[in-house]
Backbone as JSON, one array per atom type, in Angstrom:
{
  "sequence": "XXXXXXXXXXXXXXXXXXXXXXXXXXXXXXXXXXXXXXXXXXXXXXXXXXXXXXXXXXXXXXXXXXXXXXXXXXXXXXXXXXXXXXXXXXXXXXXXXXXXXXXXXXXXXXXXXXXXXXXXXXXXXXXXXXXXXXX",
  "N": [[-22.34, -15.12, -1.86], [-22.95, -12.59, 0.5], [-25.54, -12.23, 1.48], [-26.72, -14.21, -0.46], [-27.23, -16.28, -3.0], [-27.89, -14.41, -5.17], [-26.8, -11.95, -7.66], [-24.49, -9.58, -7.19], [-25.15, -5.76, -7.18], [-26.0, -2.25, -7.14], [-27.74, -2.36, -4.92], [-26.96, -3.52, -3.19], [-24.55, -3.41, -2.19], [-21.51, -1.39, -1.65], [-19.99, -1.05, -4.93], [-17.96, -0.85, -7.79], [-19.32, 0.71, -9.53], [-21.61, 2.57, -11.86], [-21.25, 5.53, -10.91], [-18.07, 5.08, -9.58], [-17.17, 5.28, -11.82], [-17.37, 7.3, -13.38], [-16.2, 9.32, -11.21], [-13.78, 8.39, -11.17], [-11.55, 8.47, -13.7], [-11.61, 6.36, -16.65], [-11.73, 3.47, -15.04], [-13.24, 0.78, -14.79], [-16.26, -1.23, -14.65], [-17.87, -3.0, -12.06], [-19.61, -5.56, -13.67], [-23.46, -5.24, -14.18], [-23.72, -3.63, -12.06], [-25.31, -0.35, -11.1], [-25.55, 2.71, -10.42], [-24.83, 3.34, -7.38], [-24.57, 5.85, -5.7], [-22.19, 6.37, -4.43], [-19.17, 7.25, -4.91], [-17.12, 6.45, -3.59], [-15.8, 5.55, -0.36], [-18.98, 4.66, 1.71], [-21.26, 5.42, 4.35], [-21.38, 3.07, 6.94], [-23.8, 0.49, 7.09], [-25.64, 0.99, 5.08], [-26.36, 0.08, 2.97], [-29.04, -2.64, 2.94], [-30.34, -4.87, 1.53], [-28.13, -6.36, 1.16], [-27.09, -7.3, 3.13], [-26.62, -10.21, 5.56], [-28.29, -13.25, 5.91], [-27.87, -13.43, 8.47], [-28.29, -10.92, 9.74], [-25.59, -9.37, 9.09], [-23.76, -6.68, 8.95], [-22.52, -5.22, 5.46], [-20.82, -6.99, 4.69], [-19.57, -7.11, 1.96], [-17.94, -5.48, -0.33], [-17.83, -1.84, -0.13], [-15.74, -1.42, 2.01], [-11.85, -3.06, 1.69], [-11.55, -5.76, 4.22], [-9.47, -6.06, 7.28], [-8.03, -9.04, 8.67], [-6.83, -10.65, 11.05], [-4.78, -12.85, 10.52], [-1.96, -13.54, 8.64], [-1.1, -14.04, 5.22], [-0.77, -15.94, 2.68], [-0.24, -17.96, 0.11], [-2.83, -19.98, -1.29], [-3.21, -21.61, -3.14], [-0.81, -22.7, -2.92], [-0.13, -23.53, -0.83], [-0.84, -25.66, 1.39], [-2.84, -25.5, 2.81], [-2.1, -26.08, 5.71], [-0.14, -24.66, 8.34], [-0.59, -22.17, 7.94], [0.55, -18.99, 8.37], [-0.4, -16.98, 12.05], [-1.85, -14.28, 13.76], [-0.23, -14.08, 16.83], [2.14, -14.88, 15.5], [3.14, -13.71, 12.59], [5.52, -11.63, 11.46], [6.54, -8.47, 11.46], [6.06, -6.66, 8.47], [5.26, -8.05, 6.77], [2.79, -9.52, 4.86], [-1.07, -9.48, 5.22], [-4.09, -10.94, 5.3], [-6.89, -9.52, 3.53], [-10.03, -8.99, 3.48], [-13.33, -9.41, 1.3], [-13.89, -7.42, -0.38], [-13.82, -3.82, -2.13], [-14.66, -0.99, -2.48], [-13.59, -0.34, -5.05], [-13.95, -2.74, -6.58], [-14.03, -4.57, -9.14], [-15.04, -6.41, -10.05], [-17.17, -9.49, -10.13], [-16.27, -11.9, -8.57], [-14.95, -10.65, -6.33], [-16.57, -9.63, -4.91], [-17.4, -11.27, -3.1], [-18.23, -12.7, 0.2], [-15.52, -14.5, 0.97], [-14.12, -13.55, -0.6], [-10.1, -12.81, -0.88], [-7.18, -11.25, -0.22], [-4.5, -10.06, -0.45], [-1.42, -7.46, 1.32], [0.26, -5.0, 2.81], [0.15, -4.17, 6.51], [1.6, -1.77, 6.78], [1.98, 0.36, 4.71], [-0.38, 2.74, 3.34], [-3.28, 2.27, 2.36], [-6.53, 3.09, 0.7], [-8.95, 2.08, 0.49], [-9.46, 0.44, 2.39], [-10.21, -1.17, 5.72], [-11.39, -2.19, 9.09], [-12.89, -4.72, 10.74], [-14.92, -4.79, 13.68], [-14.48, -7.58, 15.74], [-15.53, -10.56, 18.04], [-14.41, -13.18, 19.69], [-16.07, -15.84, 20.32], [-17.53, -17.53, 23.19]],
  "CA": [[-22.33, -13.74, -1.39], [-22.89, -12.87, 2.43], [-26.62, -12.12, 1.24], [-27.11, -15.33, -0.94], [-26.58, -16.36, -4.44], [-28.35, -13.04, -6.1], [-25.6, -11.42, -8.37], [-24.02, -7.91, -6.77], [-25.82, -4.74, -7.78], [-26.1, -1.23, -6.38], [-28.82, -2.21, -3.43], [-26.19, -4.63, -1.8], [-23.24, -3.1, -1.79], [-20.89, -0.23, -2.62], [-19.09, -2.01, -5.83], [-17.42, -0.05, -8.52], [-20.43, 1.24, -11.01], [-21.39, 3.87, -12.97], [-20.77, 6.36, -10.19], [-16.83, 4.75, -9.56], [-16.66, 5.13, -13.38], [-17.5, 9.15, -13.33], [-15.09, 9.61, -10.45], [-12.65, 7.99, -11.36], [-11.79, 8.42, -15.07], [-10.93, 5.42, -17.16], [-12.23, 2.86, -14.16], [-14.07, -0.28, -15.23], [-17.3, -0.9, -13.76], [-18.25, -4.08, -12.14], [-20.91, -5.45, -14.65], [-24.42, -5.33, -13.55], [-23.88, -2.43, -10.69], [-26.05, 0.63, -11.45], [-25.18, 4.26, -9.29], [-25.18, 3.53, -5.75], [-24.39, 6.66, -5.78], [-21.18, 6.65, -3.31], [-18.15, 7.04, -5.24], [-15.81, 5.87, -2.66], [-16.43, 4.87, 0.39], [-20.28, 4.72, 2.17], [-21.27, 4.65, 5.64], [-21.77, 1.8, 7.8], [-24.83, 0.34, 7.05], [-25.77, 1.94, 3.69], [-26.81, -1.37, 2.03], [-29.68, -3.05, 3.95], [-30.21, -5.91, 1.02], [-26.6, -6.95, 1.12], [-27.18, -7.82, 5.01], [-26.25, -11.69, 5.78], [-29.42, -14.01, 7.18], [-27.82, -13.15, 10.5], [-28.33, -9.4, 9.91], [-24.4, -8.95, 9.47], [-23.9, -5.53, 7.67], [-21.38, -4.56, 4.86], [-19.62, -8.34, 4.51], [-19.0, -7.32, 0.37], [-18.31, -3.96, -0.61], [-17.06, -0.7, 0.54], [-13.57, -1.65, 2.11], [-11.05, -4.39, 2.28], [-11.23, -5.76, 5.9], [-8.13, -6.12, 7.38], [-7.95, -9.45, 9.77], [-5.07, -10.46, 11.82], [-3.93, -13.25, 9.92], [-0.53, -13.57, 7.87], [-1.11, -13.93, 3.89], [-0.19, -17.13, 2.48], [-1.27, -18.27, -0.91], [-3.47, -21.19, -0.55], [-2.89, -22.69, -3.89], [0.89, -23.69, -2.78], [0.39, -24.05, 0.17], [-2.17, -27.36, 1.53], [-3.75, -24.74, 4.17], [-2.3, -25.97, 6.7], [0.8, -23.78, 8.91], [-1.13, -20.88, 7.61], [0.45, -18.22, 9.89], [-1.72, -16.76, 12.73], [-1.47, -13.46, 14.44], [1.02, -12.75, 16.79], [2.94, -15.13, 14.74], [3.47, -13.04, 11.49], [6.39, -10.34, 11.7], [5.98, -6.86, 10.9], [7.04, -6.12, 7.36], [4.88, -9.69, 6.2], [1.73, -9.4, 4.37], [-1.47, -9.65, 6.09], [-4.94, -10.95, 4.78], [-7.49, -8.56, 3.59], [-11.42, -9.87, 2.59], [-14.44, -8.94, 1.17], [-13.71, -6.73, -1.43], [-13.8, -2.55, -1.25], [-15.56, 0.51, -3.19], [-13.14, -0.45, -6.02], [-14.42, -3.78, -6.65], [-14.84, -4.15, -10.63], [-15.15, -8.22, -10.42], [-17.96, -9.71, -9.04], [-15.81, -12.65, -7.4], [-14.16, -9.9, -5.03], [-18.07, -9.14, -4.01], [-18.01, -12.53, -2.1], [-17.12, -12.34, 1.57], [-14.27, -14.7, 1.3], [-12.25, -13.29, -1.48], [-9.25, -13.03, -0.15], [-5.97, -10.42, -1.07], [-3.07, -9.54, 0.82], [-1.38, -6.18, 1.5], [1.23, -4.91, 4.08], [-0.1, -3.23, 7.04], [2.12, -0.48, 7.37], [1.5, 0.7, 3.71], [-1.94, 2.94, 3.67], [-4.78, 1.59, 1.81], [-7.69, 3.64, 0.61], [-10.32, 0.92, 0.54], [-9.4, -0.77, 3.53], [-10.82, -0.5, 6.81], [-11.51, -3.6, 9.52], [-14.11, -5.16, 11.33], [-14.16, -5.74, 15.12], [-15.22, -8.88, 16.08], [-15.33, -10.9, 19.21], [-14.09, -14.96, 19.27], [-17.37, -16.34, 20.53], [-17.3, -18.16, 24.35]],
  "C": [[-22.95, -13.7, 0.0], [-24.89, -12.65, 2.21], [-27.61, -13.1, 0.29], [-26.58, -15.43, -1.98], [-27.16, -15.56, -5.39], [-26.68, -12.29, -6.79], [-25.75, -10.25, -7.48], [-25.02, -6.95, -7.74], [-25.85, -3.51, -6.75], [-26.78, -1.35, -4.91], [-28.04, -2.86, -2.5], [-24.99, -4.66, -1.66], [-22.54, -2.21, -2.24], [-19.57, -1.0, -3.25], [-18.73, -0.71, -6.47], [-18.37, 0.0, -9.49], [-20.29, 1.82, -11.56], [-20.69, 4.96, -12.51], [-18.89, 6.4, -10.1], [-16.27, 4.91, -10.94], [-16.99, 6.8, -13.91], [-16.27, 9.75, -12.79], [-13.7, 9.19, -10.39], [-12.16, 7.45, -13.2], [-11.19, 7.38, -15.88], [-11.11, 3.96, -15.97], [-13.16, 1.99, -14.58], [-14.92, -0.38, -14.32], [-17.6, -2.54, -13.42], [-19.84, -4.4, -13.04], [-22.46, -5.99, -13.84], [-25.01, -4.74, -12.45], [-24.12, -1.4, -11.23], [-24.91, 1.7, -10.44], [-25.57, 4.23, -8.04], [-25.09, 4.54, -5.22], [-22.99, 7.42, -4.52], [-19.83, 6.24, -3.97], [-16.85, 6.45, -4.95], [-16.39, 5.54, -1.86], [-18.12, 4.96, 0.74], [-20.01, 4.49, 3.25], [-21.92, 3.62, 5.89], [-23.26, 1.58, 7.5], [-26.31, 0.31, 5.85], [-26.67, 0.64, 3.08], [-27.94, -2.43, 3.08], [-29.94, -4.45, 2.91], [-28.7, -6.65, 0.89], [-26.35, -7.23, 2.54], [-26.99, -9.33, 4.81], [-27.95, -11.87, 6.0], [-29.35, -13.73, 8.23], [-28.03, -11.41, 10.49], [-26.62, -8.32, 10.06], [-24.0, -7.87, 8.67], [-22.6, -5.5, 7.02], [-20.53, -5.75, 5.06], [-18.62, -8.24, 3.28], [-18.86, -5.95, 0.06], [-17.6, -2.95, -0.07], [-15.98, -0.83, 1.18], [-13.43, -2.63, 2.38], [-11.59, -4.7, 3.42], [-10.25, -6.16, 6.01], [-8.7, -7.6, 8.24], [-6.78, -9.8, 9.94], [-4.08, -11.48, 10.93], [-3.22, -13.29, 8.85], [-1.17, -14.13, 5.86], [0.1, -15.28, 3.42], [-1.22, -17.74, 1.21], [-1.86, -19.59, -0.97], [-3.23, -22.39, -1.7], [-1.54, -23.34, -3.7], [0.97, -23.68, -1.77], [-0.91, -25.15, 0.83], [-2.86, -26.4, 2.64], [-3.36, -25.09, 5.59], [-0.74, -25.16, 7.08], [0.76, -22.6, 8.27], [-0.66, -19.75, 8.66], [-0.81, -17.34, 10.94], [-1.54, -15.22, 13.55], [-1.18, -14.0, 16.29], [1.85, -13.98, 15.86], [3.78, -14.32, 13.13], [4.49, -12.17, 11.99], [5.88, -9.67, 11.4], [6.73, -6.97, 9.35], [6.04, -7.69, 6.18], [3.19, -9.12, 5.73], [0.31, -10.01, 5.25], [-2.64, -9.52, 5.41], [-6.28, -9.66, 4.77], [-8.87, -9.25, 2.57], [-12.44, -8.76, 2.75], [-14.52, -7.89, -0.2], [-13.95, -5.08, -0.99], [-14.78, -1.44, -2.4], [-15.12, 0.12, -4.63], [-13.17, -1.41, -6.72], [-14.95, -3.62, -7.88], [-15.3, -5.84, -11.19], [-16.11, -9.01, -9.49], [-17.61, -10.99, -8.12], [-14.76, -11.71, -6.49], [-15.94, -9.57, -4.12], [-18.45, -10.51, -2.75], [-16.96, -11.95, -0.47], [-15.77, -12.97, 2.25], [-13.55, -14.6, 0.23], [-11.43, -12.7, -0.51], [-8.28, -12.31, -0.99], [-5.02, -10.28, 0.17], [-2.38, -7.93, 0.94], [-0.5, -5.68, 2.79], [0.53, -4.15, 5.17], [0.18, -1.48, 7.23], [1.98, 0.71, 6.31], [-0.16, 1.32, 3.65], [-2.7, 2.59, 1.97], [-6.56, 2.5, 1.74], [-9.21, 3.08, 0.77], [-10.22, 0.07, 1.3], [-9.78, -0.14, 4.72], [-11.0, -2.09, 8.03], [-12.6, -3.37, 10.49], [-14.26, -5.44, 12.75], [-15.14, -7.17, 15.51], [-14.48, -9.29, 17.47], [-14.99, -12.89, 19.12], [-15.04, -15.03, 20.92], [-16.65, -17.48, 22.29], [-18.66, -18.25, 24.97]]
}
């Protein structure tokens, strides 16, 4: 987990709890997450024990992230000619990590589970990250 090997729980991330299990009726709860008390999404920041070592906020939790590259399942394929953005077309599935508000499994709470998802299709629990490629 982006905060170590402590199990998920309400203080380190917005998972699917008790709260996601009020609001949403019939909604399984990830086990071991109390009432973070943010049914859906949370803002930025919300979780200060679910911070990385590097101080990186919100890696597990509260929405998908979108990044640029193409969706390719890893068990059939050996990892490598993984597509890359701009390579992907439009209309092609496009990786999405970390897990989101709706998160009822605590291997989506890690920061590289990994799902796919079309861009153009909207997504309630998705949202993305900006980042900079390091120089």
């Amino acid at each position: 987990f982006p905060w170590g090997s402590t199990a998920p729980d309400q203080t380190r991330g917005n998972f699917c709890g008790v709260e996601c299990g009020r609001a949403h009726s019939g909604w399984s709860m990830m086990p071991g997450v109390g009432d973070d008390s943010f049914p859906e999404t949370a803002p930025v920041g919300s979780f200060l024990a679910g911070n990385s070592p590097f101080g990186v906020k919100d890696m597990a939790g509260n929405v998908w992230e979108w990044v640029a590259d193409g969706y390719r399942d890893y068990r059939s394929n050996s990892g490598t000619n993984i597509p890359v953005d701009p390579l992907v077309v439009d209309g092609t599935s496009r990786v999405l990590r970390g897990g989101g508000w709706v998160s009822r499994e605590v291997v989506w709470a890690r920061a590289g589970s990994r799902s796919d998802y079309i861009p153009v299709n909207w997504i309630g629990n998705g949202g993305a990250r900006c980042a900079r490629g390091g120089s």
